[in-house]
VEXBAKE-302386 format. One record per residue (C-alpha): z, x, y; residue in three letters. Coordinates in steps of 0.1 Angstrom, whole numbers, padded with zeros to 4 digits, always signed. Each point is the difference from the previous one (the first is absolute). Layout:
REM VEXBAKE-302386
ZXYAla ...
This chain:
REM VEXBAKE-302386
-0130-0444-0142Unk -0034-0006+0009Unk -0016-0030-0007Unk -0040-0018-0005Unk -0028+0022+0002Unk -0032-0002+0014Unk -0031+0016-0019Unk -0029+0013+0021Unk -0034-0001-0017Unk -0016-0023-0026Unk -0017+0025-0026Unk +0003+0009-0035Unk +0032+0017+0011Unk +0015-0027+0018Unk +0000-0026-0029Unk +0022+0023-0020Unk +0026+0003+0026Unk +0000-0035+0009Unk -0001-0009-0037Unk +0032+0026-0008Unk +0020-0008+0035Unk -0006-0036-0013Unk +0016+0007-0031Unk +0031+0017+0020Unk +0004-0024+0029Unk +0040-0006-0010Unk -0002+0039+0013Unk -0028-0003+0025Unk +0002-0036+0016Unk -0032-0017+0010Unk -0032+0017-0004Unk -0029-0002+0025Unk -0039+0011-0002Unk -0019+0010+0032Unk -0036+0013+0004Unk -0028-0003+0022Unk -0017-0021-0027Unk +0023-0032-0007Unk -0014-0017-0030Unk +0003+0038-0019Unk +0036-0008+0009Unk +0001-0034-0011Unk -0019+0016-0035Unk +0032+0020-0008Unk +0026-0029+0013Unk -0024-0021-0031Unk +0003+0027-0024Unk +0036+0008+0004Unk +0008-0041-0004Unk -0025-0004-0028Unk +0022+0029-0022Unk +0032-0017+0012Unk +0008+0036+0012Unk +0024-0018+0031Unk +0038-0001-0010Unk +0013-0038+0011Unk +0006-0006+0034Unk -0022+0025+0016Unk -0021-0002+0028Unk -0037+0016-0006Unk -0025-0002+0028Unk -0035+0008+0012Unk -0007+0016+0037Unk -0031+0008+0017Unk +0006+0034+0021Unk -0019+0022+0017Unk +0022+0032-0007Unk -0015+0022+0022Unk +0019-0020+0028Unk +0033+0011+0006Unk +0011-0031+0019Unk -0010-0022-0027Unk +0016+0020-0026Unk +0030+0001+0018Unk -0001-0037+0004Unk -0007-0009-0035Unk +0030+0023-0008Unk +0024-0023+0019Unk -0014-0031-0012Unk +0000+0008-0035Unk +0039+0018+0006Unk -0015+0026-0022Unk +0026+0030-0004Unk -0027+0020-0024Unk -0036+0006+0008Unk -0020+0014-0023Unk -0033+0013+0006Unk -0026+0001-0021Unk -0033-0007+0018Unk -0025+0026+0017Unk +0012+0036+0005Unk -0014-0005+0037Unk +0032-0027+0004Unk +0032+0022-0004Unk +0003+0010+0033Unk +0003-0036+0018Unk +0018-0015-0025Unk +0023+0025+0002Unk +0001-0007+0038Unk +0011-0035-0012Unk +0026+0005-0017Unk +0017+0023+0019Unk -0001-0026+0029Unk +0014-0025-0024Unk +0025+0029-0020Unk -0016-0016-0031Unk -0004+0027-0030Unk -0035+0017-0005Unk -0016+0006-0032Unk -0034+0018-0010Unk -0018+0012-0029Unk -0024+0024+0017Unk -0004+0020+0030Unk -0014-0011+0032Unk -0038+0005+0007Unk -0017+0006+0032Unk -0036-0022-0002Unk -0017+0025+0018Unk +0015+0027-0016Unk -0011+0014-0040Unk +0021+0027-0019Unk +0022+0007+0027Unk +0012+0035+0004Unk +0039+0003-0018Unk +0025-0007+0006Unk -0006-0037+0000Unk +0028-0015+0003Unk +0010+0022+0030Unk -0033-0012+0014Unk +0015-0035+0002Unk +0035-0014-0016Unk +0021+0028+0003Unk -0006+0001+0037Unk +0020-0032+0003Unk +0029+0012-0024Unk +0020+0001+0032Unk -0007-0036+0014Unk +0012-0011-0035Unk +0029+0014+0002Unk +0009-0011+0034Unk -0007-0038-0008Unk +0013+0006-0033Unk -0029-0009-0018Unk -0003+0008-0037Unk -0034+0009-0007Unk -0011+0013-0036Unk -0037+0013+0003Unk -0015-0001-0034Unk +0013-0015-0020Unk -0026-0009-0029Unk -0008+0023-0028Unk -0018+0026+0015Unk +0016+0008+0026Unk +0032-0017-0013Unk +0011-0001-0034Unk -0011+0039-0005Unk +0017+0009+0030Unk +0032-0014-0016Unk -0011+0016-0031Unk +0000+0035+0019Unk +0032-0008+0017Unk +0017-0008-0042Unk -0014+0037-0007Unk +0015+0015+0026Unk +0035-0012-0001Unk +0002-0004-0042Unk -0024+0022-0014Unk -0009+0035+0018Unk +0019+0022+0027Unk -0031+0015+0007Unk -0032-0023-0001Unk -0033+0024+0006Unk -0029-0027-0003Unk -0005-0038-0001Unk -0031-0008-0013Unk -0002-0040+0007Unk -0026-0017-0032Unk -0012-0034+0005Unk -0024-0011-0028Unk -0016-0036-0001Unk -0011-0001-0039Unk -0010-0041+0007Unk -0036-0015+0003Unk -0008-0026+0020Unk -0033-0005-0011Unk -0016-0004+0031Unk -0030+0031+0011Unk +0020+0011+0028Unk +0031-0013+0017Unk +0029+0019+0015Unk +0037-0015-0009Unk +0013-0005+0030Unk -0015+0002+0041Unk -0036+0014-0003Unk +0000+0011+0033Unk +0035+0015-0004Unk -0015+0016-0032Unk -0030+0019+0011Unk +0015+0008+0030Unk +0024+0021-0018Unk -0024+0025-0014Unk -0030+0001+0017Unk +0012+0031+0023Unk +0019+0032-0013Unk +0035-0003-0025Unk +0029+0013+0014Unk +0030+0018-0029Unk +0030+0015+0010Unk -0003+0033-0019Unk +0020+0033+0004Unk +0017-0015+0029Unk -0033-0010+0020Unk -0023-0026+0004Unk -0030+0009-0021Unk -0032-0022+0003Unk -0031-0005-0025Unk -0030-0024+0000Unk +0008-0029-0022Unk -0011+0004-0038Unk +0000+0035+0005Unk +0032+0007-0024Unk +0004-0019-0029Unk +0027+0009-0028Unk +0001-0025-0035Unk +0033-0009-0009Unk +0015-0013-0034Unk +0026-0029+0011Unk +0024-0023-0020Unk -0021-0034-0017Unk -0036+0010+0024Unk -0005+0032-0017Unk -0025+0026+0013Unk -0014-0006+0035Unk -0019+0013+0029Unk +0017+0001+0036Unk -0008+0019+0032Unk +0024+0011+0026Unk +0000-0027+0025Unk +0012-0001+0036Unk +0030-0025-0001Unk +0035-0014+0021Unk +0022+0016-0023Unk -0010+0035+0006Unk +0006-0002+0036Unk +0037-0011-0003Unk +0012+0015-0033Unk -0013+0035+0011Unk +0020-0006+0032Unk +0032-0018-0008Unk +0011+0017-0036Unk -0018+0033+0014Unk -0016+0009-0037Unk -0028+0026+0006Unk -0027-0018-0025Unk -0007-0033+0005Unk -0034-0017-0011Unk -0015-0031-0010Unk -0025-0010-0023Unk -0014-0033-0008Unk -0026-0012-0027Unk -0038-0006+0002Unk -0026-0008-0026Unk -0035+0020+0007Unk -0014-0041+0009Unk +0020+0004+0031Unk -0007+0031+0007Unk -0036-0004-0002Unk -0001-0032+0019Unk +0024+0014+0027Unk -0021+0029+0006Unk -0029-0022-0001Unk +0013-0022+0029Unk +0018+0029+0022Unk -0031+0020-0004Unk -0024-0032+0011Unk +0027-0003+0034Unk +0014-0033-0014Unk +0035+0012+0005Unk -0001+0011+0036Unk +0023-0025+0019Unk -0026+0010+0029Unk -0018-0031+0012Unk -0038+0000+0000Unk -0030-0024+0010Unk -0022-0015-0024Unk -0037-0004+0014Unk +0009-0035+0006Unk +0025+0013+0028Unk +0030-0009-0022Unk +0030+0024-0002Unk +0019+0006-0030Unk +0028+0015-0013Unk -0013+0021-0034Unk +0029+0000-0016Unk +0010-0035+0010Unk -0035-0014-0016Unk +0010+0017-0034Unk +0035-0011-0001Unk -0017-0037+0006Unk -0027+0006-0028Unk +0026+0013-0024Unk +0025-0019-0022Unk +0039-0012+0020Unk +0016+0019-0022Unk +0024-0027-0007Unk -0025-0021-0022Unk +0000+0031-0022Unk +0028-0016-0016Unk -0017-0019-0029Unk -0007+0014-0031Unk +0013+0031+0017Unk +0015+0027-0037Unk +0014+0032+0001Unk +0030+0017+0011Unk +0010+0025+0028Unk +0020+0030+0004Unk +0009+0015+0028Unk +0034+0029+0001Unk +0013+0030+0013Unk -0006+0034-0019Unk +0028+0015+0018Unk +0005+0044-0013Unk +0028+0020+0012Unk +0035+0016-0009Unk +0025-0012-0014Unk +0037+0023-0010Unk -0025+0032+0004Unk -0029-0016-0025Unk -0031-0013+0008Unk -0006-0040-0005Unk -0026-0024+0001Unk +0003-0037-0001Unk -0021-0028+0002Unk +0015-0036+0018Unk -0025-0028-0002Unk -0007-0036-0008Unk -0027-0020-0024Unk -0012-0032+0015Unk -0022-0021-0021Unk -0027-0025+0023Unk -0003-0025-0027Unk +0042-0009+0006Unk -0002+0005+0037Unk -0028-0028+0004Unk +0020-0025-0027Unk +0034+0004+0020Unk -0016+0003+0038Unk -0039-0008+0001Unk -0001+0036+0010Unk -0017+0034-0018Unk +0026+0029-0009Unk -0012+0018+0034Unk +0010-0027+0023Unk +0032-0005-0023Unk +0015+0035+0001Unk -0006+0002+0042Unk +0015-0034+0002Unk +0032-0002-0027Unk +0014+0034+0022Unk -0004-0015+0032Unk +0021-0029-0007Unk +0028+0018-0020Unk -0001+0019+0030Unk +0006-0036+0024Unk +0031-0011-0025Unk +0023+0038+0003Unk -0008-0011+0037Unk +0012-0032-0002Unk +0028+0011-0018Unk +0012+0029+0024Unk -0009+0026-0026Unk -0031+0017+0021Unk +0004-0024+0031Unk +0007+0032+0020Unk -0008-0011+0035Unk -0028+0034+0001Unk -0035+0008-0009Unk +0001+0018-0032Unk -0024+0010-0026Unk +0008-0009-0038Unk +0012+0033-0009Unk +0029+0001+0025Unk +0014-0031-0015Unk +0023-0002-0037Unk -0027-0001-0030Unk +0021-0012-0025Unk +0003-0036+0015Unk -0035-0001+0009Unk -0013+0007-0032Unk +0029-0012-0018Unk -0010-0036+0014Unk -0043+0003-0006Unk +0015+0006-0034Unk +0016-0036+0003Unk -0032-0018+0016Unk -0028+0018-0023Unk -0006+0036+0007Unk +0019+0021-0024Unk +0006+0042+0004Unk -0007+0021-0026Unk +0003+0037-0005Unk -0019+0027-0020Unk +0016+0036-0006Unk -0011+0023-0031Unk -0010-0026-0022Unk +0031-0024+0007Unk -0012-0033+0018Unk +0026-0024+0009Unk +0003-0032+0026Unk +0023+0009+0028Unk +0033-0023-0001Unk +0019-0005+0036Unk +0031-0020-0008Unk 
């Protein structure tokens, strides 16, 4: 059984895991904070002591790390006796604190895929770009390493997986919806990495459709849906991790993703992509200075984690999943409300931050508790659903299904 964890980043993300790991520690064991930026760190250690979120007896600490050194990881690792790491900080850190921990044999854990900086809208198959090259070093050292494991890429994944072995035996599409219905109030903001944000769409979309990779510009398709509690909205297909693994590893022929965006976005995005303020190009100012484009506006904008306030609305986000099932055609839909308002009075956190987070640690306990500790990198989908979502169920994220009219919560005794 695998014991204290350390939590890499100090976001809007990481102050739901620590907060729900804190909650769990008779499963988890001591809980530790590390980021580049300590007092961020010390923030959340506040936070989590201020809603008397620690269970008696644990140990909850603050650590100043720069994650992007291996050596350093490693030795915060050892000093901490941390069993479970779970990253949630930048996309460009997966790759060396992977390295970490499989010098130390501690557990990896990550919510999204890994980034190259220099790199935008890399060409598919990402994660055969990076993590699944090291599927075998895993293995060797016996390394258990779930790559993301948030909501999208995480819970859906396991949502796919429930539809394959329960519902269908023949799934034809996943079409993966994620709708953010909330209002932050603010002009513009992006919930979570801004530079992780734009960086996602301002090359072409890749879908995996008729058993290819099929690429459009960004906004180019866009499809209104009608969803459970939202109701009717506008979302475009988007490039995302999802698609790169699902289409691979449950081998369905459709598989597409498409998130939400209000035409304020939209305008201002186009406004700031078509001005060169998203390039992650440096240039020289007259003055001789050199800057990073997309750096400055990630600086000018909102952290997304002070979007937390006054924060209303709800999310959805589900699998449409269509296929066969006993020679008829079926078509469920799998998804989860969150509300913002509940996330930020139980973690300090909006709903965004709160559905990547909650997965990522009910992820960490079925690896403490042998359940997915499986000494190999796998993706969510190769793991058992039911205990997965079974336990988000348990620490806030409940499962719901939609079929012909019928909608039900999803029960996993």
């Amino acid at each position: 059984m695998k014991k204290h964890v350390l939590i890499i980043g100090a976001g809007g993300v990481a102050q739901v895991v620590a907060h729900k790991c804190a909650q769990n520690n008779d499963v988890l064991g001591d809980v530790h904070i590390a980021s580049r930026t300590l007092a961020k760190c010390e923030a959340i250690v506040t936070s989590v002591r201020e809603k008397n979120a620690l269970r008696p007896g644990g140990i909850l600490q603050a650590h100043q790390l720069d994650a992007t050194d291996v050596a350093a990881t490693r030795a915060l690792i050892e000093k901490t006796g941390a069993g479970i790491v779970i990253n949630v900080g930048s996309a460009f850190l997966n790759m060396s604190v992977l390295s970490a921990c499989i010098a130390t044999g501690a557990a990896y854990i990550d919510t999204a895929i890994h980034e190259d900086p220099l790199k935008v809208c890399e060409t598919p198959p990402w994660y055969a770009n990076y993590e699944w090259k090291r599927r075998d070093e895993c293995e060797k050292a016996g390394v258990t390493a779930i790559l993301g494991a948030g909501f999208d890429p995480g819970v859906v994944n396991a949502y796919a997986r429930l539809a394959k072995d329960e519902y269908f035996d023949r799934i034809d599409s996943i079409d993966i919806v994620d709708i953010n219905a909330g209002s932050h109030g603010r002009y513009f903001a992006t919930n979570f990495d801004p530079e992780i944000n734009f960086r996602e769409f301002t090359g072409r979309v890749w879908s995996w459709q008729d058993g290819r990779w099929t690429q459009n510009a960004m906004f180019e398709v866009g499809k209104e849906w009608d969803l459970p509690v939202v109701g009717r909205q506008k979302a475009y297909l988007t490039g995302h991790d999802e698609v790169h693994s699902l289409s691979q590893i449950l081998g369905v022929p459709n598989v597409r993703f498409w998130m939400g965006f209000g035409d304020h976005y939209i305008n201002v995005f186009n406004m700031l992509k078509g001005l060169g303020l998203l390039s992650e190009q440096p240039v020289r100012t007259a003055e001789g200075l050199e800057a990073v484009p997309l750096k400055v506006v990630k600086a000018v904008l909102p952290d997304p984690s002070s979007l937390a306030p006054g924060y209303t609305g709800k999310t959805c986000i589900g699998d449409l999943v269509k296929g066969i099932r006993d020679g008829r055609e079926r078509e469920v839909f799998i998804y989860n409300v969150a509300d913002h308002e509940e996330a930020f009075a139980e973690v300090g956190s909006q709903g965004i931050s709160y559905t990547a987070g909650v997965p990522a640690v009910a992820a960490a306990m079925l690896v403490a508790t042998g359940r997915w500790d499986v000494g190999r990198m796998a993706n969510v989908e190769e793991l058992p659903p039911r205990p997965f979502l079974g336990l988000l169920g348990r620490l806030g994220l409940s499962s719901r299904v939609s079929e012909g009219g019928d909608d039900r919560e999803l029960s996993f005794p």
